[in-house]
C-alpha positions as CSV (number, residue, x, y, z in Angstrom):
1,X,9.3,9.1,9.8
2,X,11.6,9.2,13.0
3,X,13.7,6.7,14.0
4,X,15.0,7.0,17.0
5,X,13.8,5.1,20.0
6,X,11.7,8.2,21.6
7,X,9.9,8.9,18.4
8,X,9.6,5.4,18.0
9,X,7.6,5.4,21.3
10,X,5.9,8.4,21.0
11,X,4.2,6.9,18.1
12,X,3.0,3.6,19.7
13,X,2.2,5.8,22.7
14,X,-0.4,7.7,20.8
15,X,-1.8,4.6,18.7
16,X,-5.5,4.6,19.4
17,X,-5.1,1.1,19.1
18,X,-3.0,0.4,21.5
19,X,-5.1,-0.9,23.9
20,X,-5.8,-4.3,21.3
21,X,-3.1,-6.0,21.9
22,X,-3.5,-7.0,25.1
23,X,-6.6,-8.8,23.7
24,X,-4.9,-11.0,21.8
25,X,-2.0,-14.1,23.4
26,X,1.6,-12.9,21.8
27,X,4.7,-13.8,23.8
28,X,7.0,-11.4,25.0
29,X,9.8,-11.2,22.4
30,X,7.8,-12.4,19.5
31,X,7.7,-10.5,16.5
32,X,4.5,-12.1,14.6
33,X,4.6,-10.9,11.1
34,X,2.2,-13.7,9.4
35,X,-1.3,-12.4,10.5
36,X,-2.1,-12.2,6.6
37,X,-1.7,-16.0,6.6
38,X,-3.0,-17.4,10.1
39,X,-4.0,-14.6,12.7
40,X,-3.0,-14.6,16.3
41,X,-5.6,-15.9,18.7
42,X,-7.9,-13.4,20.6
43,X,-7.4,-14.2,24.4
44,X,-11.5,-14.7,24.2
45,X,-11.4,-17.4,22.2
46,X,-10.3,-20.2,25.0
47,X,-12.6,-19.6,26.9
48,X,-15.1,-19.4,23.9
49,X,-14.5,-22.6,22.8
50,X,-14.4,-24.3,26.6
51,X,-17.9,-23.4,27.1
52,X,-19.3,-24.3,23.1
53,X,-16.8,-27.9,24.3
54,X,-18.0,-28.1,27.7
55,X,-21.7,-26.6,28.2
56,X,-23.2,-26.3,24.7
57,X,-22.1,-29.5,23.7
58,X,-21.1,-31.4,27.1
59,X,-24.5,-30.4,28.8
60,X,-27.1,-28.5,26.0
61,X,-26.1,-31.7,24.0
62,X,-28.3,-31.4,20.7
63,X,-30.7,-29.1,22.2
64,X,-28.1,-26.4,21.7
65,X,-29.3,-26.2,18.1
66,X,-31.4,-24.3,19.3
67,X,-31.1,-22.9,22.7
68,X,-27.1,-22.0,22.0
69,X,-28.0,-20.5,18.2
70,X,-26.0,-23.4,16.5
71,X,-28.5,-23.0,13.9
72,X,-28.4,-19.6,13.4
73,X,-24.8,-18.9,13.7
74,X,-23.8,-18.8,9.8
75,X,-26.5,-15.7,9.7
76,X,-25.4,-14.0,12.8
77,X,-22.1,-14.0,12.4
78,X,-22.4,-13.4,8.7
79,X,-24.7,-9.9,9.1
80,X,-21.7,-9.3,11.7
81,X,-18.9,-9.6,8.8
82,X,-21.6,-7.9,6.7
83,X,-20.7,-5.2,9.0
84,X,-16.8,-5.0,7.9
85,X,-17.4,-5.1,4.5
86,X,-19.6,-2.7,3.1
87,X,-22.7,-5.2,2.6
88,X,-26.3,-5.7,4.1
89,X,-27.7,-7.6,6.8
90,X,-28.6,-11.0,4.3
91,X,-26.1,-10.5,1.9
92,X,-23.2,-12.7,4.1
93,X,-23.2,-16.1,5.3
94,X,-20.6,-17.7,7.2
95,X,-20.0,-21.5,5.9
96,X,-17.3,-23.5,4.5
97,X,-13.7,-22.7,3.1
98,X,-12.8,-20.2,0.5
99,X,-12.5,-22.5,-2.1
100,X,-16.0,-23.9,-1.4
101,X,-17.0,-20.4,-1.3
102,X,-15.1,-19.6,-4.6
103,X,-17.4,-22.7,-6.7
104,X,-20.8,-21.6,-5.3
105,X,-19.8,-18.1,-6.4
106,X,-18.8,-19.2,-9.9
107,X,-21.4,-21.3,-10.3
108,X,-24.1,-19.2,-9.4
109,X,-22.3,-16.2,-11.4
110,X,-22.6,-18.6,-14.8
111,X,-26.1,-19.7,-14.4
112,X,-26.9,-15.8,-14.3
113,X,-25.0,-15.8,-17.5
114,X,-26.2,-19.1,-19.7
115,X,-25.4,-17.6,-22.8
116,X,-21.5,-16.9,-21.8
117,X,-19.0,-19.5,-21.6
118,X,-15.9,-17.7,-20.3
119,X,-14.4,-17.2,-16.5
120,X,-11.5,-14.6,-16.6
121,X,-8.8,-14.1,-14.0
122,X,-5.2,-13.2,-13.3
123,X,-2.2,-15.4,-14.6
124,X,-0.7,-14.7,-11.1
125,X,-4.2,-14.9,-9.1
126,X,-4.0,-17.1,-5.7
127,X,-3.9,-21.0,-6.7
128,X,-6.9,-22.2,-5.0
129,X,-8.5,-19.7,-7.5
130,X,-7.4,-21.0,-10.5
131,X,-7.7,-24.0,-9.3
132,X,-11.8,-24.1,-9.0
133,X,-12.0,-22.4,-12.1
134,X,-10.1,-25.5,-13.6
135,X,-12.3,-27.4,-12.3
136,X,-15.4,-26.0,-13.5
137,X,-13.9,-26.1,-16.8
138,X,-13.2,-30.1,-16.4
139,X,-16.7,-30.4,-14.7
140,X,-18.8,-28.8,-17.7
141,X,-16.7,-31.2,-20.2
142,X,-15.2,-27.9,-21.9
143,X,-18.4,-25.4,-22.3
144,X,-17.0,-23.3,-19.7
145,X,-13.4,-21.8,-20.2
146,X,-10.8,-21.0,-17.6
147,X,-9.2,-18.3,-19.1
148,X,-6.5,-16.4,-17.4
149,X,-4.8,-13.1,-18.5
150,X,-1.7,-11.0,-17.8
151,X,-2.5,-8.8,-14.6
152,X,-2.1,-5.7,-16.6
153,X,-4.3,-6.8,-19.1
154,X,-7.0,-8.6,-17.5
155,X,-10.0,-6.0,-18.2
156,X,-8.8,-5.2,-21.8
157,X,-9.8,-9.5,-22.3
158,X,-13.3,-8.3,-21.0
159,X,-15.8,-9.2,-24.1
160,X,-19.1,-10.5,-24.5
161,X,-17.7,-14.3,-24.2
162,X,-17.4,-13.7,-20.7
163,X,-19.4,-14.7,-17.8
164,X,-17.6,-13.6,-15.0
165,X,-14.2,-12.1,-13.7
166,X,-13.2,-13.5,-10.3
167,X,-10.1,-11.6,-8.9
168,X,-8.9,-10.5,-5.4
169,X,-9.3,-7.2,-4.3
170,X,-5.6,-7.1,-2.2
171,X,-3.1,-9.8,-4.0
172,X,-1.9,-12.8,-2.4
173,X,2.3,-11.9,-3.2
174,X,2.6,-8.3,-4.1
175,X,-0.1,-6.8,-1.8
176,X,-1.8,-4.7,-5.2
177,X,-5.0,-3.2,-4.1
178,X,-7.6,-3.5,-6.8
179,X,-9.9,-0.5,-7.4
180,X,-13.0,-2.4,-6.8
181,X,-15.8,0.4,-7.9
182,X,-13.7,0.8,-10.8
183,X,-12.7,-2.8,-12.0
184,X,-16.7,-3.9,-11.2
185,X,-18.0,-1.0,-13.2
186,X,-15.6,-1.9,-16.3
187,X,-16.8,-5.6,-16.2
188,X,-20.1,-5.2,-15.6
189,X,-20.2,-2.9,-18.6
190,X,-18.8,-5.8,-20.8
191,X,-22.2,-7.8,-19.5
192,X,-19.8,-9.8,-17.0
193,X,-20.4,-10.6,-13.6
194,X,-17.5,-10.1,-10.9
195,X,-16.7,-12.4,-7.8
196,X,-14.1,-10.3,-5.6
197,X,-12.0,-12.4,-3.5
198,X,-11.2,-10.5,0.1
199,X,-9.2,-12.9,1.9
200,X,-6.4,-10.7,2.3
201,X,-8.4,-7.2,2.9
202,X,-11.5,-8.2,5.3
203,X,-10.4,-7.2,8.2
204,X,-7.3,-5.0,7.7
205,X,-8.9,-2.1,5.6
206,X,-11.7,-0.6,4.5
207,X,-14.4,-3.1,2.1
208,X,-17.3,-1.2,0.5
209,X,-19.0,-4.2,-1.4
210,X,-22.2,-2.3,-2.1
211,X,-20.8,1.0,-3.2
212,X,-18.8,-0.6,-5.5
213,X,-21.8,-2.9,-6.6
214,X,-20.3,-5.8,-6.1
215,X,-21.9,-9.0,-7.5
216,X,-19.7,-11.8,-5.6
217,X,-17.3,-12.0,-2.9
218,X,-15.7,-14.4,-0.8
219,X,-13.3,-14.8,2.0
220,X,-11.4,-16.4,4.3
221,X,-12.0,-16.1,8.3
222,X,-8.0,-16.9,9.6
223,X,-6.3,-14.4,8.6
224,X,-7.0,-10.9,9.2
225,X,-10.4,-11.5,11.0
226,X,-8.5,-13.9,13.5
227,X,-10.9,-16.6,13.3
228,X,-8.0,-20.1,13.7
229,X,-6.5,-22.2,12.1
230,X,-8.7,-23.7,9.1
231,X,-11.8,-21.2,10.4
232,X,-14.9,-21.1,8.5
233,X,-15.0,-18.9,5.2
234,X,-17.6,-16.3,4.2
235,X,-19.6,-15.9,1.1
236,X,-21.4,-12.3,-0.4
237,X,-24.0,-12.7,-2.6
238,X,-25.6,-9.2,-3.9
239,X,-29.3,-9.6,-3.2
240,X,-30.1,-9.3,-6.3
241,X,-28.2,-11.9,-7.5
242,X,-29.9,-14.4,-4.8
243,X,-32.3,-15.9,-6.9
244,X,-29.4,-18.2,-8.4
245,X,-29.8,-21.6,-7.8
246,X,-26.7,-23.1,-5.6
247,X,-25.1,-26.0,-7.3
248,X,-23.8,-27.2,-3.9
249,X,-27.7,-27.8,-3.3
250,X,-27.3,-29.6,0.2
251,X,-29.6,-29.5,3.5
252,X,-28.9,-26.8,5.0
253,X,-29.9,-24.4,2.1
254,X,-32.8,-26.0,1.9
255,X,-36.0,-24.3,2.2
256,X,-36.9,-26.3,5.3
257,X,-33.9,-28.7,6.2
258,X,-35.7,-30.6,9.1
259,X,-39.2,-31.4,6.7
260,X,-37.0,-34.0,5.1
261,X,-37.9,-34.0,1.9
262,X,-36.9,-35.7,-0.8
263,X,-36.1,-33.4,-3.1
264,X,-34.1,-29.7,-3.3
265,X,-36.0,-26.3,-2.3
266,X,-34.1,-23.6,-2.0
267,X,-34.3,-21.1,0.9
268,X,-35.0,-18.0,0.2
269,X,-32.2,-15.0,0.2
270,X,-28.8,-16.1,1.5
271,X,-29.4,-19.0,3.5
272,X,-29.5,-21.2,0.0
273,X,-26.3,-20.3,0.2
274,X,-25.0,-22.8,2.8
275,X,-24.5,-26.6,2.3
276,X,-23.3,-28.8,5.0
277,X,-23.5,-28.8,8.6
278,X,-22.2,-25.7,10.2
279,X,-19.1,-26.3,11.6
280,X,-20.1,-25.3,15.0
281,X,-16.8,-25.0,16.5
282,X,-15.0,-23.1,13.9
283,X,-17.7,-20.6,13.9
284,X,-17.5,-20.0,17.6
285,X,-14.1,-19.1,17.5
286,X,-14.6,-17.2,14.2
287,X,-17.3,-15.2,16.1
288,X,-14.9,-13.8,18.7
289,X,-12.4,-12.9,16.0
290,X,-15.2,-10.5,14.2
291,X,-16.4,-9.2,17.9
292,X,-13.4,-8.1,18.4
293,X,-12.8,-6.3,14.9
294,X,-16.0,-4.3,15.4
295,X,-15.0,-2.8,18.5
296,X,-11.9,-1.4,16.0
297,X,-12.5,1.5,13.9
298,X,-11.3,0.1,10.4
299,X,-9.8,3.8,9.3
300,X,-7.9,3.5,12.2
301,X,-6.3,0.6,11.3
302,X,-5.9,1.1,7.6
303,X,-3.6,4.4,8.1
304,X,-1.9,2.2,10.8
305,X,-1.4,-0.6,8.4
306,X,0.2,2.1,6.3
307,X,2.3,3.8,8.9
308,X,3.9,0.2,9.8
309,X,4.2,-0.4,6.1
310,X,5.9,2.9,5.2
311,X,8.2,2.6,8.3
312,X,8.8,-0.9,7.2
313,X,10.5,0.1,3.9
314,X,12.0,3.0,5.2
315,X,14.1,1.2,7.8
316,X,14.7,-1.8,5.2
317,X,16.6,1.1,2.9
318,X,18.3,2.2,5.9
319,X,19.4,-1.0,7.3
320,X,19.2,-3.9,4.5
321,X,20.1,-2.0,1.1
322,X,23.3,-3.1,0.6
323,X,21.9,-6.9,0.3
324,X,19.5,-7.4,-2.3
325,X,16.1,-7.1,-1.2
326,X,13.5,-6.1,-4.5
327,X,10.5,-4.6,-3.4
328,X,7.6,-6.0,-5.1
329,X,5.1,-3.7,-3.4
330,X,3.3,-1.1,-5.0
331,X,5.3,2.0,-4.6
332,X,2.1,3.9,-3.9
333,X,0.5,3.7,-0.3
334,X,-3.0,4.0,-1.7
335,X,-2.7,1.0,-3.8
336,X,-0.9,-1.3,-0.7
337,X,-2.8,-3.8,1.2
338,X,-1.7,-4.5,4.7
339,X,1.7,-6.1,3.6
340,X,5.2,-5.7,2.1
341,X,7.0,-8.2,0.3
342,X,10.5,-8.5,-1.0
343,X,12.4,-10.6,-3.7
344,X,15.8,-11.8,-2.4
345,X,16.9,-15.3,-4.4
346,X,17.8,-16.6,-0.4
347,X,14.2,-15.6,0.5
348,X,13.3,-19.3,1.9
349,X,16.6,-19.6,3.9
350,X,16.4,-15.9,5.4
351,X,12.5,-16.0,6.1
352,X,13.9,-19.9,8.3
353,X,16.6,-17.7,10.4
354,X,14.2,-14.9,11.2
355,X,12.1,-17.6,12.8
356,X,14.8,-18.7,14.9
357,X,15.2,-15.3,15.8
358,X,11.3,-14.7,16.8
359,X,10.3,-12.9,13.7
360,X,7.6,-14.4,12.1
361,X,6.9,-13.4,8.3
362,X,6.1,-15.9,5.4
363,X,7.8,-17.3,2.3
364,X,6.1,-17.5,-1.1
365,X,7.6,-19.2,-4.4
366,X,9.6,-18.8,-5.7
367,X,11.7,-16.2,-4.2
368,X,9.2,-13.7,-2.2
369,X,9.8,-12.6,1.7
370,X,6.3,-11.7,2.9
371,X,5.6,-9.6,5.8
372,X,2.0,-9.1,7.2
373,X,1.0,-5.8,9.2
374,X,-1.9,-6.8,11.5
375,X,-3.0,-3.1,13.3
376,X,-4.4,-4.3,16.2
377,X,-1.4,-6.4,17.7
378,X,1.5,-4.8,16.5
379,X,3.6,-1.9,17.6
380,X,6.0,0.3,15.5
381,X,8.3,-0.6,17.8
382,X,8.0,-4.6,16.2
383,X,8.6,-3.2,12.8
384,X,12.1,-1.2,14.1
385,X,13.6,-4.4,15.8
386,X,12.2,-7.1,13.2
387,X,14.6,-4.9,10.5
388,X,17.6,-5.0,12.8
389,X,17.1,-8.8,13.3
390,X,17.0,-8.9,9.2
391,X,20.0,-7.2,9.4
392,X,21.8,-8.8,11.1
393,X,20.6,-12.3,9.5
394,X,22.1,-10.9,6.5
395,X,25.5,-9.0,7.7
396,X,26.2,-12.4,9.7
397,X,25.0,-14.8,6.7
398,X,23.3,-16.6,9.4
399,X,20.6,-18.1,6.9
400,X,23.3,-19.8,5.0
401,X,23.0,-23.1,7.0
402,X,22.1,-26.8,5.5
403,X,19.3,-27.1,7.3
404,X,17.5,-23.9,6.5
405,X,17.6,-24.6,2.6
406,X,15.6,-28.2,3.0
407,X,12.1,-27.2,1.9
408,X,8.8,-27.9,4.6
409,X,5.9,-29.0,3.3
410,X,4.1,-25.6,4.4
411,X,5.9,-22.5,3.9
C-alpha cells in the first residue's frame, strides 16, 4: 500500500464513504480510534433526543406511547438491526443491555435442552459472558455447569452434556473472527444450541444470522452501531426457537401488558422477549445510529475496515518496529474483525500519552493496545498520522511519566 501523502489522498479521495463523516461530531485534530468500545455520536442524534426531551415527552406527555411509537420502538428498531445482520423481520428486539440479553438467551437456550446440563465457552471469552454463565450456574444450585475451554479447543469439548455454546463471533482482545456457519453447524451437530455474541461485528461487517442458522445472538448498540453511551442492547431469537418461555418473564413480554393480569402470558414471537420498560431515550438515539448504518453499504465498509487495518500494520512495521509492539491479530485479513491490537508490556502508559496527543485507542489487561477501525468516520489519512504520533510517543519515551502509570477505574 502507498505511503506517501498523495497516495494517501488519493485513497481517501476515492472512499465511497467519504461523504459519512461529516454525519457524525469529530473535532478537527482528533484521531478517534475507540469506536469498537463507545462510537462517535451521529450529528442527528441532538436534535433526536431534543425533540423525544422536549415534544414527545415535554408536550405528547404519556400519550406519546402511542402517538410517538414509544411502544413500538423495541420492534421497529429491532426489524431495522434485523436488517444488518442477516435475520428476519421478528427475529430482533431492541431492549436492555448485553448481559441482560446474554441470560434470556441462555436461559431460553437450556429450557430447549432439559435433558443437558452444560454451557460451554472460551477461557478468554469477554467477562460479562462468563460472568452470566456463572451465574446461572449459582442460580440453578449446580445443575447447570459453566464450563469454559481453551479457544483452540472449544468445539473438540462439544458432547452430548452440552446445552449450548455461547461465543462471540469477532473477539473482544485479538479481533479473531469466528466462522459462524461453520462453528453453528459443528455444535448443532453435537445436539447443542449456540448463542453468538455480535457486539464487536454488528455494524462493522457483514452478519448473516440465518445463513449460518443461527439459534441465538446478542449485541450491544454503542459501539459499532453508534447508539451512546450505555445504549440499549439487541437480542436474536431464531423463530423457531421462539416458543421458549423467557425467564425474565416481566410486562412487557406479556401477552397483553395493559390487561393487567395477574399472572404471566407470554406474547407471541419475539415480543416475549422484552422485560422492563423500554428505555425510551436510549432507543431514540439508538435509532439514528442504525438509520444511519443502513444508508452504508456493509461490503463497503468491511474492505475498508480491512484497508485501514492492513495499512495500520504496515506503517506500525515501518515506523514502531524497533520498539516492541506484538501483534496479537490474526495474520489473515479474512479472519480480522474491524480492529488491531498489540502487546507492548508499557501498553497502559503508551495508550495514556496517545490521548494527550489526540489519538484515541483503548487499553485491555493486562498488556493489550487496542485500536478500533470504524469505516464511516475515519480516513486513511487518521491511520498514517495516529502511527507517527505512536512513534514519536515511543522514540521520545514520552509515556514514561508518573502520572500515566496510575491505573483509572475505566480503561
Amino acid at each position: 500500500m502507498t505511503f506517501d501523502p498523495a497516495g494517501i489522498a488519493a485513497l481517501d479521495a476515492r472512499d465511497p464513504l467519504r461523504g459519512f463523516r461529516d454525519e457524525f461530531q469529530l473535532r478537527e485534530g482528533l484521531i478517534y480510534l475507540d469506536g469498537n468500545s463507545l462510537g462517535a455520536r451521529p450529528r442527528a442524534t441532538a436534535a433526536r433526543i431534543a425533540a423525544a426531551v422536549t415534544e414527545e415527552w415535554g408536550e405528547g406527555l404519556i400519550k406519546s406511547w402511542l402517538d410517538a411509537g414509544w411502544s413500538t420502538a423495541p420492534l421497529r428498531i429491532g426489524d431495522k438491526i434485523a436488517s444488518l445482520i442477516g435475520a428476519r423481520p421478528g427475529e430482533v428486539i431492541a431492549a436492555d443491555s448485553t448481559s441482560v440479553n446474554i441470560f434470556k438467551a441462555l436461559a431460553a437456550a437450556i429450557s430447549l435442552r432439559p435433558d443437558r446440563t452444560v454451557i460451554l465457552s472460551e477461557s478468554t471469552n469477554f467477562p460479562t459472558d462468563v460472568y452470566m454463565m456463572q451465574g446461572i450456574e449459582a442460580f440453578s444450585g449446580g445443575r447447570i455447569k459453566a464450563v469454559r475451554a481453551d479457544p483452540e479447543a472449544v468445539l473438540d469439548r462439544l458432547d452430548a452434556d452440552v446445552a449450548v455454546l455461547l461465543l462471540t463471533q469477532v473477539h473482544y482482545k485479538s479481533g479473531l473472527v469466528r466462522d459462524m456457519a461453520e462453528v453453528t453447524r459443528r455444535a448443532q451437530q453435537a445436539g447443542a444450541l449456540v448463542v453468538w455474541d455480535l457486539s464487536h461485528s454488528a455494524g462493522a461487517m457483514e452478519v448473516d444470522l440465518n445463513g449460518a442458522r443461527a439459534d441465538f445472538a446478542v449485541g450491544c448498540g454503542y459501539k459499532y452501531l453508534n447508539g451512546g453511551p450505555g445504549a440499549p442492547a439487541f437480542l436474536f431469537v431464531a423463530e423457531r426457537n421462539q416458543a421458549a418461555m423467557p425467564v425474565l418473564s416481566g410486562w412487557f413480554g406479556h401477552a397483553s401488558p395493559f390487561a393487567f393480569e395477574e399472572d404471566y402470558r407470554p406474547a407471541g414471537g419475539i415480543s416475549r422477549f422484552q422485560c422492563g420498560t423500554p428505555p425510551v431515550l436510549g432507543l431514540a438515539a439508538l435509532e439514528c445510529g442504525i438509520d444511519l448504518l443502513l444508508r452504508a453499504d456493509i461490503r463497503e465498509m468491511r474492505e475498508k475496515s480491512l484497508r485501514l487495518s492492513q495499512l495500520f500494520i504496515e506503517r506500525m512495521e515501518l515506523r514502531c518496529a524497533e520498539f516492541g509492539f506484538e501483534p496479537v491479530f490474526p495474520a489473515d485479513p479474512k479472519l480480522r474483525g474491524s480492529q488491531v491490537a498489540y502487546a507492548h508490556p508499557h501498553g497502559y502508559e503508551i495508550v495514556q500519552a496517545l490521548k494527550e496527543r489526540d489519538v484515541i485507542g483503548d487499553f485491555r489487561a493486562p498488556d493489550i493496545l487496542r485500536f478500533g477501525l470504524a469505516p464511516l468516520y475515519l480516513r486513511h489519512a487518521d491511520i498514517v498520522d495516529a502511527v507517527e504520533r505512536l512513534h514519536e510517543v515511543c522514540l521520545s519515551r514520552a509515556w514514561d511519566k508518573p502520572e500515566y502509570r496510575l491505573r483509572a477505574a475505566v480503561t
